[in-house]
C-alpha atoms as one frame of an Amber mdcrd trajectory, in Angstrom:
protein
 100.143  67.945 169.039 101.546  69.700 172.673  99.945  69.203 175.619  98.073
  72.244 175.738  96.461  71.551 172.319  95.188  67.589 173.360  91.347  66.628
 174.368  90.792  66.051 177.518  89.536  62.794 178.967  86.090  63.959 179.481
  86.191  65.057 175.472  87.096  61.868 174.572  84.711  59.989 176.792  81.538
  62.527 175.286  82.708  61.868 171.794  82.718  57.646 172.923  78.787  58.368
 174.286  77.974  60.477 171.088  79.018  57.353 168.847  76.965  55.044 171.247
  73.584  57.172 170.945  74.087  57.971 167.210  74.714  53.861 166.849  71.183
  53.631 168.353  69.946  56.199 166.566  70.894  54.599 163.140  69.625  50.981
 164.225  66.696  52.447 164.943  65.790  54.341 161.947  67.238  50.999 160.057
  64.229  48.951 162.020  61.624  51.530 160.761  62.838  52.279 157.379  59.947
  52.761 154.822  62.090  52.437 151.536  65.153  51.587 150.201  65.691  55.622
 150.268  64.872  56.409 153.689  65.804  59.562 154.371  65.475  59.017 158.016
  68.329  55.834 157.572  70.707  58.204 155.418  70.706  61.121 158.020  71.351
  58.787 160.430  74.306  56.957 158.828  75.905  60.515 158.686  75.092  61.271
 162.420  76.831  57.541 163.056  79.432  58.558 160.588  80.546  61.570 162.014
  80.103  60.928 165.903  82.478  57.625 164.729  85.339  60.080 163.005  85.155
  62.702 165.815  85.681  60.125 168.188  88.473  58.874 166.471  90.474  61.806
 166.120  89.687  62.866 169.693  90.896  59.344 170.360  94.344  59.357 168.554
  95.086  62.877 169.643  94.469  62.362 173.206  95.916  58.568 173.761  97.688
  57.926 169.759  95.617  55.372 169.294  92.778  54.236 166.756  89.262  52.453
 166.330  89.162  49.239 164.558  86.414  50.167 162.605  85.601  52.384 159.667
  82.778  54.345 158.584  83.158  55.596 154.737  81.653  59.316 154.548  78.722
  60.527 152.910  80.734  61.156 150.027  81.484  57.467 149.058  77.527  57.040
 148.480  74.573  58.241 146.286  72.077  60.530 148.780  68.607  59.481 148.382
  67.162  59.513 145.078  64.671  62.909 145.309  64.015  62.990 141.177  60.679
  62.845 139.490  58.594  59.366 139.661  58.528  59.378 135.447  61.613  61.106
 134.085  60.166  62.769 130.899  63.920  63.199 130.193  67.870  62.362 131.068
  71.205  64.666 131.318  74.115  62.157 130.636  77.080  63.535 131.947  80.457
  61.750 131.420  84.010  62.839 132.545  86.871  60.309 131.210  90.500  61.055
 132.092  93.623  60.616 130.115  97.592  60.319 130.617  99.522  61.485 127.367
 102.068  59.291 128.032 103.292  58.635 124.484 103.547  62.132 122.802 105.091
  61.224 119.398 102.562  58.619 118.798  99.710  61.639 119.231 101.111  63.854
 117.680 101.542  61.833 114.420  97.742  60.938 114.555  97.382  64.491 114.670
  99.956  64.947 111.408  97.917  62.471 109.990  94.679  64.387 110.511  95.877
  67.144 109.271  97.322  65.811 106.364  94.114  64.537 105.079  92.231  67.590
 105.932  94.296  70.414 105.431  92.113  73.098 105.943  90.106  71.865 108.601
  93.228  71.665 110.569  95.052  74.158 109.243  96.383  75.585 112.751  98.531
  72.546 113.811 101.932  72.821 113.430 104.440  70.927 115.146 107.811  71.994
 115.111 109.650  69.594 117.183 108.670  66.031 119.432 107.438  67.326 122.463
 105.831  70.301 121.054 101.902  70.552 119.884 100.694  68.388 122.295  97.399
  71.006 123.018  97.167  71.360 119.244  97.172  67.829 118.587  94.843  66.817
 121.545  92.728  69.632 119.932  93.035  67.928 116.555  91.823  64.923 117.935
  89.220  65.667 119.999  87.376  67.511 116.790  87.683  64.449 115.151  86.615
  61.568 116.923  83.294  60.747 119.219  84.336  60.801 123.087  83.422  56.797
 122.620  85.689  56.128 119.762  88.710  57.468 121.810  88.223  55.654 124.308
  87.989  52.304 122.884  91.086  53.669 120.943  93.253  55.436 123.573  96.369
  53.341 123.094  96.501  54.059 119.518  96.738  57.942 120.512  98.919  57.962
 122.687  97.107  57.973 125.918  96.246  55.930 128.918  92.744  55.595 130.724
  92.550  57.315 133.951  89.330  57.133 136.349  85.909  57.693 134.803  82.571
  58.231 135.723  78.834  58.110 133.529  76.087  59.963 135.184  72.511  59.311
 134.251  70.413  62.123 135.783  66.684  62.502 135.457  64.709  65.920 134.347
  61.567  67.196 134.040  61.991  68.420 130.470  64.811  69.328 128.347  66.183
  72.267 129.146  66.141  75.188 126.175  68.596  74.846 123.527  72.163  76.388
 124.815  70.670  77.158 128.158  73.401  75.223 130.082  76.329  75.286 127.825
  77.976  78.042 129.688  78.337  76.232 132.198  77.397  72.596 131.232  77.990
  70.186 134.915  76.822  73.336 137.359  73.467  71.693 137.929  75.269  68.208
 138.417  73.264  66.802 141.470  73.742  63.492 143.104  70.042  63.278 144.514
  68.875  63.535 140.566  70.815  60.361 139.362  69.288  57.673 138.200  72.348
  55.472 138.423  75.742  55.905 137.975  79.263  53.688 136.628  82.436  54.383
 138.079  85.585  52.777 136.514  88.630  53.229 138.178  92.034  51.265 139.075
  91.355  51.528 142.705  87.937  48.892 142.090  90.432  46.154 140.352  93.318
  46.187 143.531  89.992  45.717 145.790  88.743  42.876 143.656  92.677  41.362
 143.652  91.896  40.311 147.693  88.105  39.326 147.060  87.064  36.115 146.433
  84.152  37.220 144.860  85.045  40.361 142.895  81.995  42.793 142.184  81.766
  45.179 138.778  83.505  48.112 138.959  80.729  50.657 139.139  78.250  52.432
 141.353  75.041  52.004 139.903  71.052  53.049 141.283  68.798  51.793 139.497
């Protein structure tokens, strides 16, 4: 950054007094809190949290250095839970991600599949290794349950990415096909009733603790 561009000293001192008053802020909403769901406490964490990571790029840019703490954003936590008292119904909503990293061995599952049901997968034709792969991930996908793939990944071919399961309360059930053209639109994070995270990330931060926890976010 050039001279011209850098925060001044005052900047940097305002941005130190905003974290100090937004630290107060947040201990006192913390002393008062009426809930485990406080709104009061969770606007106040992201006042703290962003005072704390304005100050700390004013901080670097003006003097290249850094705070020795950290604040994770809003985004690393469930908001407040603002559903219904009684859910009269859930949305599940899953998202599982895959590596193809052993073509052949998916696309003769896919052979396979198609072998024994000819006319129900009468489309796939592969004319070379390599080739097919969106046929045969088609092909496979028609076939199995989400669940059984993923207890039986390896043997297609494929290795687990992150994933995430979203239980989130309604009302009622919406009308049939209502949502299916566009089916994780109305995916809110104030609506869920808990949620499990599995990722690779969770087991290298449960390699340096002692006391490992699951890896999942969960509300309950």
């Amino acid at each position: 950054m050039s001279d011209a561009a850098q925060p001044t000293a005052a900047e940097v001192r305002a941005a130190a007094d905003a974290v100090k008053t937004a630290l107060d802020r947040h201990l006192e909403a913390v002393e008062r809190r009426t809930g485990d769901d406080d709104p009061a406490v969770y606007d106040a964490f992201n006042a703290l949290a962003a005072a704390a990571e304005v100050y700390d790029e004013l901080l670097y840019d003006r003097y290249d250095e850094v705070t020795p703490f950290e604040i994770p954003g809003a985004d690393d936590s469930l908001p407040p839970y603002a559903g219904p008292e009684e859910p009269h119904a859930v949305s599940v909503l899953i998202r599982r991600d895959y590596a193809v990293v052993e073509p052949p061995r998916l696309l003769a599952q896919a052979r396979r599949l198609a072998d024994l049901d000819p006319e129900g997968h009468d489309s796939f034709a592969v004319p070379a290794v390599g080739a097919g792969v969106h046929a045969a991930l088609g092909v496979l996908f028609g076939e199995y349950e989400a669940d059984e793939i993923a207890s039986r990944h390896k043997e297609f071919g494929l290795e687990e990415g992150d994933s995430t399961l979203w239980v989130s309360a309604v009302e009622e059930l919406p009308e049939p096909g209502e949502w299916l053209g566009a089916p994780f639109d109305d995916a809110d994070p104030a609506l869920v009733v808990c949620r499990f995270d599995v990722s690779a990330v969770f087991d290298e931060e449960d390699d340096a603790d002692e006391d490992p926890e699951p890896s999942a976010v969960e509300r309950v």
